[in-house]
N, C-alpha and C positions, 0 to 999 in steps of 0.2 A: 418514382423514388430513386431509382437506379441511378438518372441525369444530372440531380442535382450533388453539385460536390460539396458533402456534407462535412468534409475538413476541413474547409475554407474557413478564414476568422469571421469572415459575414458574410450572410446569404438570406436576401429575401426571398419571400415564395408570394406573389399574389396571384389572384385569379376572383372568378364569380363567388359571389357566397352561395354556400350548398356545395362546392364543386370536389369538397373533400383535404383541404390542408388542414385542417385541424387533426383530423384524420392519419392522416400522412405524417403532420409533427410527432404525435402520441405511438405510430405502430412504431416509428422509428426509433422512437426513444427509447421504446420498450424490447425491442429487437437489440437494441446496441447497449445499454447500458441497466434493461431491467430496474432494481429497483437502489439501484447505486446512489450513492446522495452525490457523487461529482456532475448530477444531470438533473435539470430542473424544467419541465414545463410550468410559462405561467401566462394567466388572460390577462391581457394589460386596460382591459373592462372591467376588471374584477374595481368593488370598491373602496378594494384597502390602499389601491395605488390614487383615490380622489383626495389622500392627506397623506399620503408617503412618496417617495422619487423612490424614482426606479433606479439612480444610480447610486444612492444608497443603500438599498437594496444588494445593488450588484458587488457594493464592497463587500458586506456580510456575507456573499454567497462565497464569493473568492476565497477570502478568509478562513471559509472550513472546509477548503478544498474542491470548490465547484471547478467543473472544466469546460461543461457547456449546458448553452442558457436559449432553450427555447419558446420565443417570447407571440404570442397570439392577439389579433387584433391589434395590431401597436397605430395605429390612428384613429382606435379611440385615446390614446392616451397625449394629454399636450404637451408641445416640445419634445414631443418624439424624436424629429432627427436628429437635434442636439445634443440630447440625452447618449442618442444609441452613439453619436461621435464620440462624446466624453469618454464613453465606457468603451469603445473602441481604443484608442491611445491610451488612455489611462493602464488598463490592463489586456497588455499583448500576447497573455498567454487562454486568454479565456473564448472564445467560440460563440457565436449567434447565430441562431436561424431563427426567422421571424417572419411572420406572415401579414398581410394587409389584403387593404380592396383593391382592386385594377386602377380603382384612380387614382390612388397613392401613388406622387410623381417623386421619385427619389431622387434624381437629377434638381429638380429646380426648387426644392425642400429650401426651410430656412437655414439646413445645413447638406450642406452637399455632399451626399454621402456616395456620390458615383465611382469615385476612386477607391472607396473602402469597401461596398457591398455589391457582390453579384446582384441581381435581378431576376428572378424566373418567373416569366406566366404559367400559370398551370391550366392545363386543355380542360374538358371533360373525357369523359370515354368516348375513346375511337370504340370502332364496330367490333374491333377486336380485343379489344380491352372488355368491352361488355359482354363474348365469348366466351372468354375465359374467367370471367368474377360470376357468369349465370354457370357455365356448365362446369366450372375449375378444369378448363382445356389449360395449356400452355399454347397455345398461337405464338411464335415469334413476328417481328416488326418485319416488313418487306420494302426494299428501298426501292424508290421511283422508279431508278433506267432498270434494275432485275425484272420489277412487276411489266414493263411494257413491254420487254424483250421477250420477258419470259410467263406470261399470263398464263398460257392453254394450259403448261404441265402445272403450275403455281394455283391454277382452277381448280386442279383434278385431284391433286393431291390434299386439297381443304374440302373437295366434296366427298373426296372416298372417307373423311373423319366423321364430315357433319352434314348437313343440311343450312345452306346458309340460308336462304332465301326463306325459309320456316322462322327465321331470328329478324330477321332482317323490317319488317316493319315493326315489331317492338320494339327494334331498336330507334328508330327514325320516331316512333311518337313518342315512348317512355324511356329510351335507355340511355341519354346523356350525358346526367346528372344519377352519381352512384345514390341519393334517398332515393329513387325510386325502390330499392330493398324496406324501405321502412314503410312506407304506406304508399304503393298503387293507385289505389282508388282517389285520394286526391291527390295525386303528384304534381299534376295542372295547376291546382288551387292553390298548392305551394311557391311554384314556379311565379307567376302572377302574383302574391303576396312577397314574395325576395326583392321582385321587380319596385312593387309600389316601396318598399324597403329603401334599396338605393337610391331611389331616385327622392325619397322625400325625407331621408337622413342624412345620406351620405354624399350627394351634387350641393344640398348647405353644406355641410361640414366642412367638404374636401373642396369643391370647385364657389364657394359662396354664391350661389344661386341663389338666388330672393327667393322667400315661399308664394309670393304670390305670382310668380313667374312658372312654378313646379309642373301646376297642371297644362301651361303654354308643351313644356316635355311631354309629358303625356300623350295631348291629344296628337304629337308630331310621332312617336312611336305608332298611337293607333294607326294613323297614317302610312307608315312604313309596312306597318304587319299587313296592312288588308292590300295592301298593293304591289308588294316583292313580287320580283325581284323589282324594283322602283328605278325609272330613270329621273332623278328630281329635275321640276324645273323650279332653281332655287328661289327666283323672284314672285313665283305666281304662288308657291310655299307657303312662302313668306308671310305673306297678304291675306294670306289666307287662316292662318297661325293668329295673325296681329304681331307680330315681330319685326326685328329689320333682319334685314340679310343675310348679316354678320353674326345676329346673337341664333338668328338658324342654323348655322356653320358650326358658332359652337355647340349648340346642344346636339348637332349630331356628334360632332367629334364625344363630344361627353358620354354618348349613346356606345361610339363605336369603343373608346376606353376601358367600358364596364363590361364589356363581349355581351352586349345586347345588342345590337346591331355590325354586320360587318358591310367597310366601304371598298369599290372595285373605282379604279383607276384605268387610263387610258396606257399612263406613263407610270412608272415605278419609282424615278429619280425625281429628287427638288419638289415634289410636294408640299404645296405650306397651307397652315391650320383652316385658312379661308379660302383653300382651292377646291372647289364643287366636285363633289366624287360624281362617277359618270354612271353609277350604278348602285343602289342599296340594298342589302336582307339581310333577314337576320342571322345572329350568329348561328343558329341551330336549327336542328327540323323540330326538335322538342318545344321551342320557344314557338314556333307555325301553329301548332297543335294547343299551345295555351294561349295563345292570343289571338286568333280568327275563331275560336270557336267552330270548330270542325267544320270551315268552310275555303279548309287548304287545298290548293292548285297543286295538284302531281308533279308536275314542271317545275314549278318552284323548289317543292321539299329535293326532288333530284338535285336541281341545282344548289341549293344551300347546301345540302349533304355534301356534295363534292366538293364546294369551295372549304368547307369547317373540315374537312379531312387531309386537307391539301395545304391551309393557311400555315401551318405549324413547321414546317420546314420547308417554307417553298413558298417564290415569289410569284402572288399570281396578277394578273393585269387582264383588264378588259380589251378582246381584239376587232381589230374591223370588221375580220369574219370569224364566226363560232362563237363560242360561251366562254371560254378562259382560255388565255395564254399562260404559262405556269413554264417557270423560271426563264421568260425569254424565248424559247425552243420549242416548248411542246405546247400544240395546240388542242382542243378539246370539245367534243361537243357532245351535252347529254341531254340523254333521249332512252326513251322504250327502246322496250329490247328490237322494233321493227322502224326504229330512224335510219334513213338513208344517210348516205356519205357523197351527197348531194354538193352540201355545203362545204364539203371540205376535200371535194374532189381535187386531184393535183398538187395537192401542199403537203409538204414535206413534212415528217412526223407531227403527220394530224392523225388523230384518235377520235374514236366512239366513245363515252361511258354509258353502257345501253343496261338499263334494268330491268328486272325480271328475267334476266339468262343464268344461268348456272355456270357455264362456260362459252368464253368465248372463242374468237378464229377472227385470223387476220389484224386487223387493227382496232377491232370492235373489243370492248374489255367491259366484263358485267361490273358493272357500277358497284356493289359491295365492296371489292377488292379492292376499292381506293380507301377502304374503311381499317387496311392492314397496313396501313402508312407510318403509325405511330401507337 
């Protein structure tokens, strides 16, 4: 909430469904202007907007004083973009924040709204976000080069409060996605129903996916899930899928859009939509735990954990040696708290992320502590 600059004349918010902007529109609204009539949430699903325009609407609002207008779901709604233009120029003193799905492309919209509205993806909860909403701690964020420079005392100082390692796998299978406060006991079942969700709503709706293609998606995620971290081989995939090449390319990309899956690269620059990622998993450890059916690789969840901690301010690439390069400079390799430094003996700010330590020494850094990134 803090990030997004909410006095801006437009501001999208997208992100996963469940991940809490609904949330985030309403406590704000209620935080900042209570029950003011200058301030309006509205669902742009709701039914009244299937025989009324929304920028009719927006005159009426203006009219008695409205100053800002926060709009939810707005690709359920058609001619979205052009609408939210109109009402951008039309009236320059009036304010939008508006939420969509990951794969609402603002840029290449029937109205190009790249000039006029910020964009923000919205994460889940970091390790530390989910700290502070279970225990109401305040944890502050810790930046990259303090946490490497400065881990030992940055260790000691989070253990003398808490126990993180005691949180620490709740976190990794339930704690991602904020419903997990509303029902635990199926929060997987949840997770897994969002999934069949977008993918057999929202890849028609947004990306026109044939329906009979939907489940080709599908069985390429199964795929993905039971085999992360995945080096694909795109051709043999492919063949395997019944697809071509190319329509494999894209339903990852449409995979990786949705933050159902994330892709690792060799190179950072000049990627294009049909260039083979060198590496896939999913976006979460919570998403591991609802779609293998508890039959997740430790290795794995490590390594997703740190790439989904690290992806949000920080350029990560696949290296020749170790597990992530991140922004260029820093190299990484995770492992139990008893991996050697083998692999990454000699090279210049190379790092451990070793889990199950409490504190580390030297260049070894317990794996949680990338969870206080953001």
């Amino acid at each position: 909430m803090n990030v997004v600059p909410w006095n801006n004349r437009m501001v999208g918010i997208r992100g996963f469904r469940g991940i809490g902007k609904t949330t985030m529109l309403l406590q704000y609204c209620k935080e900042h202007y209570g029950m003011a009539d200058e301030a309006l949430y509205l669902s742009l699903d709701n039914i009244y907007f299937s025989a009324n325009k929304l920028l009719d609407f927006v005159d009426d609002f203006v009219a008695v004083g409205g100053k800002h207008l926060f709009l939810d779901e707005v690709h359920k709604y058609p001619d979205w973009a052009m609408e939210l233009k109109n009402i951008y120029d039309k009236h320059p003193d009036i304010k939008i924040t508006f939420t969509a799905s990951s794969l609402l492309n603002i840029i290449n919209s029937q109205a190009d709204l790249s000039r006029r509205a910020l964009v923000f993806d919205m994460q889940g909860l970091s390790f530390r976000e989910y700290l502070n909403f279970v225990l109401n701690s305040s944890f502050d964020t810790i930046d990259l080069d303090t946490l490497l420079q400065n881990h030992i005392d940055i260790g000691f100082e989070i253990c003398n409060k808490i126990k993180p390692l005691k949180y620490f796998k709740d976190y990794l299978t339930t704690g991602y996605y904020p419903f997990f406060k509303e029902d635990l006991l199926f929060y997987h079942k949840r997770i897994g129903a969002i999934i069949n969700m977008i993918i057999d709503v929202e890849f028609p709706l947004l990306k026109n996916v044939a329906v009979s293609k939907l489940n080709k998606i599908k069985q390429l995620l199964f795929i993905i899930a039971q085999s992360t971290p995945f080096k694909p081989n795109i051709s043999k995939l492919a063949r395997k899928i019944g697809i071509t090449r190319n329509t494999l390319l894209e339903y990852i990309n449409y995979l990786a859009e949705t933050n159902i899956i994330n892709r690792l690269y060799m190179e950072a620059q000049g990627i294009s939509l049909l260039q083979k990622p060198d590496k896939l998993y999913l976006d979460n450890t919570n998403l591991a735990y609802a779609l293998t059916f508890d039959k997740t690789d430790m290795g794995n969840i490590r390594e997703t954990f740190f790439l989904n901690q690290l992806k949000q301010g920080h350029t990560i690439t696949y290296p020749k040696k170790g597990d992530f390069l991140v922004d260029n400079k820093f190299l990484f390799e995770v492992g139990g708290k008893n991996k050697s430094t083998k692999q990454i003996l000699n090279i210049d700010k190379a790092f451990i992320a070793a889990d199950n330590m409490e504190i580390g020494y030297k260049n070894k850094i317990p794996l949680w502590l990338f969870g206080f990134l953001y």
